[in-house]
N, C-alpha and C positions, 0 to 999 in steps of 0.2 A: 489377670489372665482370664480370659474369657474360657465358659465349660464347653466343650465339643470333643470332639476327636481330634487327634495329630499324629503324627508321623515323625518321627527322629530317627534320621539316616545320619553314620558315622563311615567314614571312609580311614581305614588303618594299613599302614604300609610297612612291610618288613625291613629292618636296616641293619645292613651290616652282612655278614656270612653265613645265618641261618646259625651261631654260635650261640651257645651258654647264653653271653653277655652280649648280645645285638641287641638293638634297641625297634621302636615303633614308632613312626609319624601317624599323628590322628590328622586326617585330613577330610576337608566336604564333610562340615554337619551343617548339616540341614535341621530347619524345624517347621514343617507344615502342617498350617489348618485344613482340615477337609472341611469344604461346605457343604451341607447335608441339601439330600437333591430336594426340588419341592414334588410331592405325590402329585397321582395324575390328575385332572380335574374331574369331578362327578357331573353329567350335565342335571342340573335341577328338574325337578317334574313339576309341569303345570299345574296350579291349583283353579278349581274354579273359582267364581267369584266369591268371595264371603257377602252374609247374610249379617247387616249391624243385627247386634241385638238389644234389646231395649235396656235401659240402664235403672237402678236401682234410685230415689228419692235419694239426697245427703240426708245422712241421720241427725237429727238433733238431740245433744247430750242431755241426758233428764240433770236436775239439779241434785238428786241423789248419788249422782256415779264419782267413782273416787278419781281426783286429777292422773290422769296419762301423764305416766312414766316415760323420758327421753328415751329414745334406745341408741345403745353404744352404737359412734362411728367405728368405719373401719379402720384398723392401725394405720398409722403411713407405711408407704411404699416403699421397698427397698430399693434406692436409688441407684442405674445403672452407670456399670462403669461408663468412662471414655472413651475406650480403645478397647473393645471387647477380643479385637486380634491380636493385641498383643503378646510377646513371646520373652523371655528372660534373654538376653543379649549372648550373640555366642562366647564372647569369652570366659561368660561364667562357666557355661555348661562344659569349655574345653579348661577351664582351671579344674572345675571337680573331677574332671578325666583325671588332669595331669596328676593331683591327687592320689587320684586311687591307682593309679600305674607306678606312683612312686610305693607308696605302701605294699602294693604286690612284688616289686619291683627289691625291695628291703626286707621281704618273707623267704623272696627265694635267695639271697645275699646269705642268710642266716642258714637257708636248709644246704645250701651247698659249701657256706665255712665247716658245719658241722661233720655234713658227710665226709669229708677231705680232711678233717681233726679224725674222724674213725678209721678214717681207713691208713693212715699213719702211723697209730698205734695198735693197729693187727700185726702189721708184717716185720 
């Protein structure tokens, strides 16, 4: 997955009678790239013409000087993806919904056996 911004729109639907135990349809996920705008352009300022300037003799190494040292290349490059747009496929993203709706879904199963065991053994 490529780094930018994006957008995740979920669409949820209420099912059932608005009861206790009604359920939800997750529907319309979306997942969009935003493309970043390009800025305005600057128009360039004219330069006048450059003046060469006269260049320096090549130096010749004296036989006293100590052998020049290579200097480190640059690392390699980190090589770019493929598909910099790409997106994790929706059904992942609507299994980990389904997921955590069932988990929520199994917290409140628990807090409403309970409340209904208390309130049994008040009256």
């Amino acid at each position: 997955v490529g780094s930018g911004t994006y957008t995740l729109t979920i669409g949820v639907t209420d099912v059932g009678d608005g009861a206790f135990d009604s359920g939800v349809i997750i529907d319309n996920v979306n997942v969009v790239r935003l493309e970043p705008t390009d800025p305005p352009s600057v128009p360039k300022p004219t330069d006048p013409p450059s003046v060469p300037k006269p260049t320096d003799p090549p130096s010749v190494p004296k036989p006293t000087d100590p052998p020049s040292v290579p200097k480190p290349t640059d690392p390699p490059s980190v090589p770019q993806p493929t598909d910099p747009t790409s997106v994790p496929e929706p059904t992942s993203v609507l299994g980990l919904l389904a997921i955590g709706v069932l988990g929520v879904r199994s917290q409140l199963n628990k807090h409403k056996q309970k409340c209904e065991g208390t309130s049994k053994t008040q009256s």
